[in-house]
Residue, then its C-alpha position, 0 to 999 in steps of 0.5 A: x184856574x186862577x186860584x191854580x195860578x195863585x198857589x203856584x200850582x199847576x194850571x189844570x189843578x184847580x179845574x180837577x178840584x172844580x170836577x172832583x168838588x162837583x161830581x164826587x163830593x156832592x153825591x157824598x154830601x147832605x147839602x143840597x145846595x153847597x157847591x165843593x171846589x178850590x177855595x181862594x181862602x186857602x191859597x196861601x196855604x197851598x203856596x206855601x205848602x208847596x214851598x214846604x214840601x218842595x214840589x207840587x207832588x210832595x204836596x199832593x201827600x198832604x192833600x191825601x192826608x188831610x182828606x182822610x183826618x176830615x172822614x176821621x173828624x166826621x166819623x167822630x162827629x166833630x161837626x157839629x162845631x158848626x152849630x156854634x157860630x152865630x147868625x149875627x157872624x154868619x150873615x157878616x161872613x155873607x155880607x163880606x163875601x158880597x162886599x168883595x165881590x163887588x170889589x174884586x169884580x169892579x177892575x175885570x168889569x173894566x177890562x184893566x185887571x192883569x190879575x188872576x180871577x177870584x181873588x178874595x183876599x185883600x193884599x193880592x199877590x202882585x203887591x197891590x190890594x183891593x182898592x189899589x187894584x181898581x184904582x189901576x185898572x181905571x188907567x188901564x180901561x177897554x172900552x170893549x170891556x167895559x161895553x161888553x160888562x155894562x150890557x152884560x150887567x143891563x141883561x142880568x138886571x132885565x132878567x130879573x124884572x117880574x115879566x120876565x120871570x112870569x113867562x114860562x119859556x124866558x124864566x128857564x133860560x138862565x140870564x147867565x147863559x144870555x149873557x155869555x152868548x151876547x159877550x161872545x157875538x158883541x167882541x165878535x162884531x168888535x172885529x168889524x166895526x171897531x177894531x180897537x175895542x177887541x178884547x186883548x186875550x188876557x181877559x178872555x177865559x183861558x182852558x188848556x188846550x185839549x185834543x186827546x186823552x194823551x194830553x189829559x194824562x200828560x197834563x196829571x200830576x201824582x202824588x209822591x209818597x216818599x214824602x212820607x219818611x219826613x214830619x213836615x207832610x203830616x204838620x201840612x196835612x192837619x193845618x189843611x185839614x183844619x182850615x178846610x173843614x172850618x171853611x165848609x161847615x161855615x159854608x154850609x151853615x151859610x147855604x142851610x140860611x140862605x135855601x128857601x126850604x131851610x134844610x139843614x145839612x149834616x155837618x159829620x157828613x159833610x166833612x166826610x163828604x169833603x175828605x172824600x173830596x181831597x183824598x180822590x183829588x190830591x191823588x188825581x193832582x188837585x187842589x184841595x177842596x171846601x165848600x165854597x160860599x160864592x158858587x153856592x150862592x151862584x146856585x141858589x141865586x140860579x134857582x138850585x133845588x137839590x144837589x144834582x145842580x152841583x152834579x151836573x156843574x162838575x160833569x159841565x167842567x169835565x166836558x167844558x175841559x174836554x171838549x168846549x175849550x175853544x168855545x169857552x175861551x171867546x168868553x170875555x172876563x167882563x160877562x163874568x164879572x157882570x154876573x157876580x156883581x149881580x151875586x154880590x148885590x144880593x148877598x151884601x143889600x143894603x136891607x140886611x144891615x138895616x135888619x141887622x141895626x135894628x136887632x140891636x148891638x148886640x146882633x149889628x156889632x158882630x156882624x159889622x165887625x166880621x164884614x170889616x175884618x173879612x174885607x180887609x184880611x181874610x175869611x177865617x181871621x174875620x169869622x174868629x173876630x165875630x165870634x168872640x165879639x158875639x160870644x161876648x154879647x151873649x155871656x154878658x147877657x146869660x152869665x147865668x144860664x139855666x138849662x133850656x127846657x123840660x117836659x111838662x106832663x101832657x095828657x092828650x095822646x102824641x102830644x109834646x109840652x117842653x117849656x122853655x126855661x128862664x134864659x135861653x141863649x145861643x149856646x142852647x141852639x144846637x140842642x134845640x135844633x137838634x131836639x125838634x129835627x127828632x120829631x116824628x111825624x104826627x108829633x102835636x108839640x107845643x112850644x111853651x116860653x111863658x117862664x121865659x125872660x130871655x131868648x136869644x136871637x139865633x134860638x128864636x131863628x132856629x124856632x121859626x125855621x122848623x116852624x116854617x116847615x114843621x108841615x112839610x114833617x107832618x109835626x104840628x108844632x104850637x108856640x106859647x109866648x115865643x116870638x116870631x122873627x124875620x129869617x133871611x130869605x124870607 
């Protein structure tokens, strides 16, 4: 609904994105953990989209079109671009995304923000920026917010401690949901005890107001396809597109390192997945739909396992739009920002820089470098910045690059021998991901880098996560003078 309001749009439109994202593109999907919805990275766009085509039904067409170029792009396997962005820049874009997090969060924390929820740019639509914000909303503070977010956030921490994950009962109750219960009777008991600490209804969640399926259907906008005679619709269509379909597979790729189980999801499905997604949603009046990093994240810090968790939270939504109205607008906005406070930490620890300093420069320029340029402007100019800094690094490094391996002759039976050659760089790590995802169970691969002087970091990553699960394929994989590296997330 926020990011409705910052698009100018209607308010449902980014609750039926939420649905489609969740019920529709999740079933589509190969990611067993990304979560689809409205993305806050495309708001400007949206904004002016609609300004544009001049109205939200105009825009709906470009929505439409531009779900159908993404199945196209799938279809033709356009994808696999998301194999080439580095991990040095895919952990900067993560560590980013926590940072403002932290800083979106800290003036709802507060209980002084009048600003919209799940804003991640850093000039806000109401003339202010990240750090202006927060600097008001310490003039504008609740002190029932500011309770409520505190001891949401002491909740949040307890559940985390080892007791509580070792009890069999308390670890299936997600710390989240206390929280809300706790916010909810703590603003309640406000109303008796201290009055002037009640929650002003601007930072409590705010559904439409639903009591039969007239109101759904009066509350749906289409598309309007006359539209169509005109060239601005289809200019609109491939600039959504575009972005939407970069914004997933970097997306994904950030969830694929972050799953404990290192799958790896297939980028061609998943722009299918996600046109399927804007196609179905811009006809229902929806905002279009990406991979959304932050509720990822969310989910896999919730103990997600596969996509039915996605599933379930689009049916969630429908019925908390349906029915739980009422219930859901007691929730104070301090609760939730405890919540993704907690989310952001984890993403943005100050471990991972250090794991970053000590890869050397050129691992720790373009992953600082695409931390500072997301916080201050936006996801994609940032991820661009990094990715030409760490191409940067590793031309300097490879300017001759041989090609990165050859059979050797083996004459044990099932048995592989590549060997790996002089210089292996990051431009080889689609191929050799894609080379070792072919094994066929009961492969015996040996791995052999001893005519090897350099291999690029993002290789080495690539190697050690199919190691780790070369059992669960039944592949027996031995290395020879490769090392191993830490991967994020173990």
């Amino acid at each position: 609904m926020g990011i409705s309001l910052a698009s100018g749009a209607p308010l449902l439109a980014g609750l039926i994105a939420g649905i489609v994202g969740g019920v529709v593109v999740s079933l589509v999907s190969g990611s067993s953990l990304s979560v689809s919805g409205p993305a806050a990275g495309l708001t400007t766009i949206v904004l002016g989209g609609i300004s544009t085509m001049g109205t939200y039904q105009g825009f709906l067409v470009a929505v439409v079109l531009a779900g159908a170029l993404q199945a196209i792009m799938g279809v033709l396997k356009a994808g696999v671009i998301g194999m080439y962005f580095p991990t040095s820049v895919i952990r900067g874009m993560l560590a980013a995304i926590g940072l403002i997090l932290i800083l979106k969060q800290i003036p709802h924390f507060l209980g002084g923000d009048s600003d919209f929820f799940e804003d991640l740019n850093f000039f806000q639509s109401d003339g202010l920026n990240t750090f202006s914000e927060i600097g008001r909303s310490m003039t504008q503070l609740q002190p029932g917010a500011l309770v409520i977010g505190v001891v949401s956030l002491a909740i949040l921490l307890l559940w985390e401690r080892k007791f509580i994950q070792r009890n069999r009962i308390l670890k299936l109750v997600p710390g989240a949901l206390i929280v809300v219960v706790v916010a909810i009777l703590l603003n309640s008991l406000f109303r008796s005890t201290r009055p002037e600490w009640i929650i002003a209804n601007s930072h409590l969640v705010s559904l439409p107001p639903i009591s039969n399926m007239q109101d759904v259907f009066g509350l749906l906008t289409f598309p309007d396809w006359s539209v169509l005679t005109g060239s601005k619709v289809y200019f609109l269509a491939l600039t959504i597109a575009i972005v939407a379909s970069l914004e997933s597979l970097l997306s994904v790729e950030a969830v694929d390192k972050l799953d404990p189980h290192k799958r790896n999801t297939p980028p061609n499905r998943e722009l299918m997945a996600q046109g399927t997604g804007n196609m179905i949603s811009g006809l229902l009046g929806g905002l279009p739909v990406t991979a959304v990093i932050v509720r990822s994240s969310a989910n896999i810090n919730s103990g997600g396992q596969t996509k039915m968790s996605a599933f379930f939270h689009g049916l969630l939504l429908l019925a908390a739009v349906l029915f739980l109205g009422p219930i859901l607008n007691l929730i104070p906005l301090s609760a939730l920002a405890a919540v993704l406070l907690m989310v952001g930490y984890k993403l943005t620890k100050p471990a991972l820089y250090l794991t970053q300093w000590k890869l050397g420069w050129p691992q720790f320029v373009p992953f600082v470098v695409t931390v500072g340029v997301i916080l201050f402007t936006d996801l994609l100019k940032g991820v661009g910045v990094g990715l030409v800094l760490a191409m940067f690094y590793i031309l300097k490094a490879n300017a001759e690059s041989a090609f990165f391996f050859h059979h050797e002759p083996s004459f044990e039976p099932g048995t592989i021998h590549l060997r790996l050659s002089e210089h292996v760089s990051f431009l080889n790590k689609a191929a050799i991901a894609t080379t070792l995802e072919r094994f066929k169970p009961g492969s015996h691969v040996i791995l052999d880098g001893t005519d090897t002087v350099s291999i690029d970091y993002d290789v080495l990553e690539t190697i050690e996560n199919f190691r780790q699960i070369a059992h669960e394929r039944g592949v027996q994989l031995e290395l020879r003078n490769i090392p191993q590296v830490e991967v994020l997330g173990h």
